[in-house]
C-alpha positions as CSV (number, residue, x, y, z in Angstrom):
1,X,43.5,5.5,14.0
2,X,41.5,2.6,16.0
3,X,40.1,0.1,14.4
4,X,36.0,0.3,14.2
5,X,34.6,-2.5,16.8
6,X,32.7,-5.5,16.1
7,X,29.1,-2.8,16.2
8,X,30.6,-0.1,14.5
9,X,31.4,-2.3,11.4
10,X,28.2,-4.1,11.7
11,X,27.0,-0.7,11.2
12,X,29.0,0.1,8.4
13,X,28.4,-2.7,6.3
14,X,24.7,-2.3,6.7
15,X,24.7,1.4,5.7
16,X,26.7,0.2,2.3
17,X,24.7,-2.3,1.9
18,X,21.5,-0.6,1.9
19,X,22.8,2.0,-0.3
20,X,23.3,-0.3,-2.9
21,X,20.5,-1.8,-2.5
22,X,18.5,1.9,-2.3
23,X,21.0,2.2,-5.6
24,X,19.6,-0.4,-7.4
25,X,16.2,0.1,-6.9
26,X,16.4,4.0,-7.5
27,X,17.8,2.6,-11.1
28,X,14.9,0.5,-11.5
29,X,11.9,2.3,-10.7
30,X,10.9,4.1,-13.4
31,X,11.2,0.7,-15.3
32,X,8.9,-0.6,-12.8
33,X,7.2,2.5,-12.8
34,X,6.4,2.3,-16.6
35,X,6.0,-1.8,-16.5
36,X,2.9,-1.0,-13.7
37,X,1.1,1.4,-15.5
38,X,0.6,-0.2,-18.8
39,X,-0.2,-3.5,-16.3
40,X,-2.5,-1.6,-14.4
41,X,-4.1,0.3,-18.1
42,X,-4.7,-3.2,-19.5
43,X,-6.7,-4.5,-16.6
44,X,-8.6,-1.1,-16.2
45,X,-9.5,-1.6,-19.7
46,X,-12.6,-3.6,-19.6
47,X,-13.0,-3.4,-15.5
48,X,-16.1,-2.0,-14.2
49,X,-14.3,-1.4,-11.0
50,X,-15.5,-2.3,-7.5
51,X,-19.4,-1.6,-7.7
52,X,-21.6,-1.7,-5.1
53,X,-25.3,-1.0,-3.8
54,X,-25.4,1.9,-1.7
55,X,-25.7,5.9,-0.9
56,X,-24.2,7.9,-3.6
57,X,-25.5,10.0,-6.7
58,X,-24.5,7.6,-9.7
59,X,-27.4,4.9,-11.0
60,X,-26.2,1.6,-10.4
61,X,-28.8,-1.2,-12.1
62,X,-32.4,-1.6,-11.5
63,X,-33.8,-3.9,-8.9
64,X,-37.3,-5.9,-8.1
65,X,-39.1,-2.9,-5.3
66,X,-39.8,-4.5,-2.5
67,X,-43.3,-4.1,-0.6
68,X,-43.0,-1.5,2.3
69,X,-40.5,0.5,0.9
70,X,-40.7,4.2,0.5
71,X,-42.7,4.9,-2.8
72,X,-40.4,7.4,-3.7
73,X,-38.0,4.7,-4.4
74,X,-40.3,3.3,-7.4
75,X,-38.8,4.1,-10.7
76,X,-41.8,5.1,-12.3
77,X,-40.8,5.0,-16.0
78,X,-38.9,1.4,-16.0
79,X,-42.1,-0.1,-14.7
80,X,-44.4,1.1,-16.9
81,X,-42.0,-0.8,-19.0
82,X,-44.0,-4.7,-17.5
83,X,-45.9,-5.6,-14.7
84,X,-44.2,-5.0,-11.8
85,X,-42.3,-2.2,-10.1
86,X,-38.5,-1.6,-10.1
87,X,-35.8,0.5,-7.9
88,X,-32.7,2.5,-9.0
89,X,-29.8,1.1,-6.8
90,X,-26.8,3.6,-6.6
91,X,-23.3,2.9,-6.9
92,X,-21.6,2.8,-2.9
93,X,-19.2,5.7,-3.5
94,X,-17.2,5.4,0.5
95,X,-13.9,5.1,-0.5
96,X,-12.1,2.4,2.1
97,X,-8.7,1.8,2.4
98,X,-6.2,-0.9,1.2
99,X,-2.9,-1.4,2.9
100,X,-0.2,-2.7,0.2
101,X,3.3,-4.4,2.0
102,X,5.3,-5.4,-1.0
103,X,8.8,-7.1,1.0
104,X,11.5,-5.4,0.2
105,X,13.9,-7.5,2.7
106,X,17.4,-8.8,0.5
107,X,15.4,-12.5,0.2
108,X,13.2,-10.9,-2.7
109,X,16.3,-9.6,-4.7
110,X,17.1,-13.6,-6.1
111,X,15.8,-14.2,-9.8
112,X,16.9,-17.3,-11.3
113,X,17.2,-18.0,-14.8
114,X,13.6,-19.0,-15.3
115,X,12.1,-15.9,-13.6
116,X,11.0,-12.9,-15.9
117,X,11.7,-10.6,-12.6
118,X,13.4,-11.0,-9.3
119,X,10.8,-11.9,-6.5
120,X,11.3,-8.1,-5.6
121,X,10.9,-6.2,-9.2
122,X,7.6,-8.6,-9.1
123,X,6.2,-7.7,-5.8
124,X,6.7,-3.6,-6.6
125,X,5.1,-4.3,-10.3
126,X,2.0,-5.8,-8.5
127,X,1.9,-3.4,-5.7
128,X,2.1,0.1,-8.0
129,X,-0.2,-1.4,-10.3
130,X,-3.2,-2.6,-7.9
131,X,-2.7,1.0,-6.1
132,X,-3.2,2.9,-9.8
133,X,-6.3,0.4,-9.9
134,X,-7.8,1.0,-6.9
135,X,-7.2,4.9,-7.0
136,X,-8.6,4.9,-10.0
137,X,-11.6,2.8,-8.6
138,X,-12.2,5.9,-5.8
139,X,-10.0,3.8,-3.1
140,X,-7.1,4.8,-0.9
141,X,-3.8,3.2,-0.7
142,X,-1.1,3.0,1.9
143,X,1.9,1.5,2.8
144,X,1.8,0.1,6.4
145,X,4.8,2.2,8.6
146,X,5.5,4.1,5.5
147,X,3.4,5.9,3.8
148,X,-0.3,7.2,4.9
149,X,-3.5,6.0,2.5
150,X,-3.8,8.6,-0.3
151,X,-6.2,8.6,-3.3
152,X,-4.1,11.0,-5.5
153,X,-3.8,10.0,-9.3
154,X,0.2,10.2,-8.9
155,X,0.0,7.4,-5.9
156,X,2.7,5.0,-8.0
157,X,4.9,8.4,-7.9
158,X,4.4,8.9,-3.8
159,X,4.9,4.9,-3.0
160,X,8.2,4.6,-4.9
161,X,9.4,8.4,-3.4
162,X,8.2,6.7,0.2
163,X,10.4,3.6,-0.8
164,X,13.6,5.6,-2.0
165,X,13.6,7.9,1.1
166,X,12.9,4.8,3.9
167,X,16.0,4.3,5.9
168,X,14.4,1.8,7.7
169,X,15.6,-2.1,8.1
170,X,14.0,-3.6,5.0
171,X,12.0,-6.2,6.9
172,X,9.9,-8.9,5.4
173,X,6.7,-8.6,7.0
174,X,4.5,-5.5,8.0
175,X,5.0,-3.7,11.5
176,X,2.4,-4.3,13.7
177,X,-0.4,-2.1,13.4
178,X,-4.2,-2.1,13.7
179,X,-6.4,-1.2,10.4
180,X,-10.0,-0.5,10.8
181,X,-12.5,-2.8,10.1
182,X,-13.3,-2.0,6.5
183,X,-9.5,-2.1,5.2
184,X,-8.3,-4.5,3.3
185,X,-4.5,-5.5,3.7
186,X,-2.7,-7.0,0.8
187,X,0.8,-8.7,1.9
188,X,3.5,-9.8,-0.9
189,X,6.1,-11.2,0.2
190,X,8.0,-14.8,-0.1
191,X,6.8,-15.5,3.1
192,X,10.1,-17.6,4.3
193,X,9.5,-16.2,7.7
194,X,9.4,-18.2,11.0
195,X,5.5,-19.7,11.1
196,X,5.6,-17.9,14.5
197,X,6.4,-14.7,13.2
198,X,3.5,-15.2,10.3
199,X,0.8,-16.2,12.8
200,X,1.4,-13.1,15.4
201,X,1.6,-10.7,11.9
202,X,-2.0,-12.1,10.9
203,X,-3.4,-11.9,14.7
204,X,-2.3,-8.4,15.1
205,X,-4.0,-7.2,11.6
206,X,-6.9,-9.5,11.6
207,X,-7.4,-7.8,15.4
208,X,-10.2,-5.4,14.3
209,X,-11.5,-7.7,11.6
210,X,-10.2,-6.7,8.8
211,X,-9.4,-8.6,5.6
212,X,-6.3,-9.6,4.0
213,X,-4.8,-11.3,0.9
214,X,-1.4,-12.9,1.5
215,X,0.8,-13.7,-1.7
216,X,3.4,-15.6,-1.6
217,X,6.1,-14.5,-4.6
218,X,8.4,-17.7,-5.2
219,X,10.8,-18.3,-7.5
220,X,10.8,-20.9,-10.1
221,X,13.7,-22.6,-8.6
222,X,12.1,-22.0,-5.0
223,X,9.6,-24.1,-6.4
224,X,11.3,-27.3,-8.0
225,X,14.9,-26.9,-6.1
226,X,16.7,-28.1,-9.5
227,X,20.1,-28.3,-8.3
228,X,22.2,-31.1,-8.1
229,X,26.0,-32.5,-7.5
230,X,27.7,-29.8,-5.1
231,X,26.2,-26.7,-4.0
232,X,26.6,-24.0,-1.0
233,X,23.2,-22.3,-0.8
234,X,23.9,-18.8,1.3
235,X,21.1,-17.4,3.3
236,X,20.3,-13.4,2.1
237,X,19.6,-12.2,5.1
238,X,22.0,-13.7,7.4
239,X,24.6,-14.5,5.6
240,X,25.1,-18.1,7.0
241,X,26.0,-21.0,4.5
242,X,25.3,-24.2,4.1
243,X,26.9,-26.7,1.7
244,X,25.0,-30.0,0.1
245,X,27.4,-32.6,-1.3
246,X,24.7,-33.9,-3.3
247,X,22.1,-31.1,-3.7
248,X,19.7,-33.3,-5.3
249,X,19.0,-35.8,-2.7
250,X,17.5,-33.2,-0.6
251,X,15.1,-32.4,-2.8
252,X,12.0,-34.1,-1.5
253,X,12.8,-33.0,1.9
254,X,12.5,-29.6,0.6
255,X,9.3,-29.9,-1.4
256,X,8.2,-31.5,1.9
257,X,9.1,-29.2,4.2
258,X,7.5,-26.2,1.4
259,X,4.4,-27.9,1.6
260,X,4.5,-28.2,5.3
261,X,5.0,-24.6,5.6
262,X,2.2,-23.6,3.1
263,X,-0.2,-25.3,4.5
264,X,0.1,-23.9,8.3
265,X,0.1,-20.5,6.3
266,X,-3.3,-21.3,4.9
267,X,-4.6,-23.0,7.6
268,X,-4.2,-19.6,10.0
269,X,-5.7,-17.5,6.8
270,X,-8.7,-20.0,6.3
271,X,-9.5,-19.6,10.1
272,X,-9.1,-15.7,9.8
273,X,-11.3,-16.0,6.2
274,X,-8.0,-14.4,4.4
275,X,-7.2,-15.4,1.3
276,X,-3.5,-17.5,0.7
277,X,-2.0,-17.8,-2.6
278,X,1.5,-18.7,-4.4
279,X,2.4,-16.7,-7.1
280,X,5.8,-17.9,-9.4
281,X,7.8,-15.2,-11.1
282,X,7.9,-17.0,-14.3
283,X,4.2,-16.2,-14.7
284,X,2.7,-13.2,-15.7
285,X,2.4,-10.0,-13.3
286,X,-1.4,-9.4,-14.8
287,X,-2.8,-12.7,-13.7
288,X,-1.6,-11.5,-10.6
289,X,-3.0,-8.6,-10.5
290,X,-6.4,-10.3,-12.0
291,X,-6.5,-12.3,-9.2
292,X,-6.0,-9.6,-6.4
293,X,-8.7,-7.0,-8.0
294,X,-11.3,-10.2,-8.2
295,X,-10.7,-10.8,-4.9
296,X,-11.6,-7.9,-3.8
297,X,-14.6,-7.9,-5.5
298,X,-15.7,-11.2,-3.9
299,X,-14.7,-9.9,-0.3
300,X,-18.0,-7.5,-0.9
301,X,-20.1,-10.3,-2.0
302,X,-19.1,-11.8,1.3
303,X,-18.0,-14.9,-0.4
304,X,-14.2,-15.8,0.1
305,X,-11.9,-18.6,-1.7
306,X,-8.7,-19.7,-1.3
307,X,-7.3,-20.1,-4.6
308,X,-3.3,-20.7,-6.1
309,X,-2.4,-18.6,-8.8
310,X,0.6,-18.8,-11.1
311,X,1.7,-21.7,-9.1
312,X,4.4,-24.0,-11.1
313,X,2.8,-27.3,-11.9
């Protein structure tokens, strides 16, 4: 029998490899599953979801009338109340839609010892638990290239079935794709990608003016690179290696060069009015969450910061 060429093992060693890896995460789903929904039932708890002004059926707040409106619009009985009159607002019941890209590319797989998950266990937490929120909230989720925006109550069940079943090249960023104007896009991912690659992601989603949240989900060792004497650091996705005969003298290099690359990340987000932020795996996947949900909720307002969140100090 011939041996396999150089393409045909290529081939093969990617097929096994991404059976494990479709192994392992089929093992830790329902973990993951279980971990997003009491996240998800905590923040809930307490939430008054994504309200609005608007057209729909359910009383909102009251509000100051305004001279030249309709006088069918006065609520008659809440201004008897003083001396001047007061509208019902309704609650804006349009559902919109929210693209979620957790990475699922081999870079997220590395957890060090001070991470409560790997970079990829965190990104799916966060992602199944902000979709349960926002279905829950009357919005609809998809998964950009894999699955289409749904508002069913088992929405955790179809993004993890969409995962399981994607035979796809487990890229780090989102394929390129145009949202309308009213979606939202949240990207998690480590965000070790080429700046070039970053910048033509965000001009081909920011295209029709949609919004976007970008998280990047570090490790705690990506953060302080405490390694020392000599080390060979091996690159996930390529498999190259690199060996540092004194680890620890590159260390301000690297925190240099992390800076560096932050900072042209947020500096194409803060043009776009996206929102940048570092999230480290040794923190908690609520304040996370937190921190996405709010966001939203100040998109509306039309008030936008850039904030870090779970960063290491």
């Amino acid at each position: 029998m011939a041996a396999p060429d150089k393409n045909e093992a290529l081939e093969i060693t990617a097929i096994r490899r991404a059976d494990g890896e479709s192994r392992t995460l089929a093992a830790s789903l329902p973990r993951l599953v279980l971990e997003a929904r009491r996240i998800a039932a905590n923040v809930i708890h307490g939430l008054h979801g994504r309200r609005r002004a608007g057209a729909g059926e359910n009383f909102w707040q009251y509000r100051r009338f305004v001279s030249g409106e309709p006088a069918a619009r006065v609520d008659w009985r809440r201004s008897a109340r003083d001396d001047h009159l007061y509208g019902r607002e309704q609650e804006w019941e349009a559902s919109h839609t929210v693209w979620i890209w957790p990475d699922r590319s081999p870079s997220m797989a590395f957890a060090s010892r001070e991470a409560r998950d790997s970079k990829l266990e965190r990104g799916l937490i966060v992602a199944f638990a902000l979709a349960e929120l926002l279905v829950a909230g009357g919005e609809r989720v998809g998964i950009p290239g894999l699955m289409n925006p749904t508002a069913s109550r088992a929405v955790i069940d179809k993004m993890a079935q969409a995962m399981l079943h994607d035979d796809a090249t487990r890229a780090s960023l989102p394929p390129s794709f145009v949202p309308s104007a009213l979606a939202e896009i949240v990207v998690l991912s480590d965000f070790w990608s080429p700046m070039p690659e970053i910048r033509a992601m965000l001009a081909g989603l920011s295209s029709s003016g949609a919004h976007g949240t970008l998280i990047q989900v570090v490790d705690p060792a990506e953060e302080t690179f405490p390694y020392s004497g000599r080390v060979e650091f091996v690159e996930p996705e390529g498999g190259e290696t690199i060996t540092a005969g004194r680890a620890e003298s590159w260390m301000n290099d690297y925190v240099a060069r992390v800076a560096l690359h932050r900072d042209e990340i947020r500096a194409e987000t803060n043009r776009l009015d996206w929102l940048f932020s570092t999230h480290t795996t040794s923190r908690s996947a609520a304040e996370l969450l937190l921190f996405l949900h709010g966001g939203m909720m100040v998109s509306k307002g039309g008030t936008r910061s850039t904030v870090k969140v779970g960063r290491s100090a």
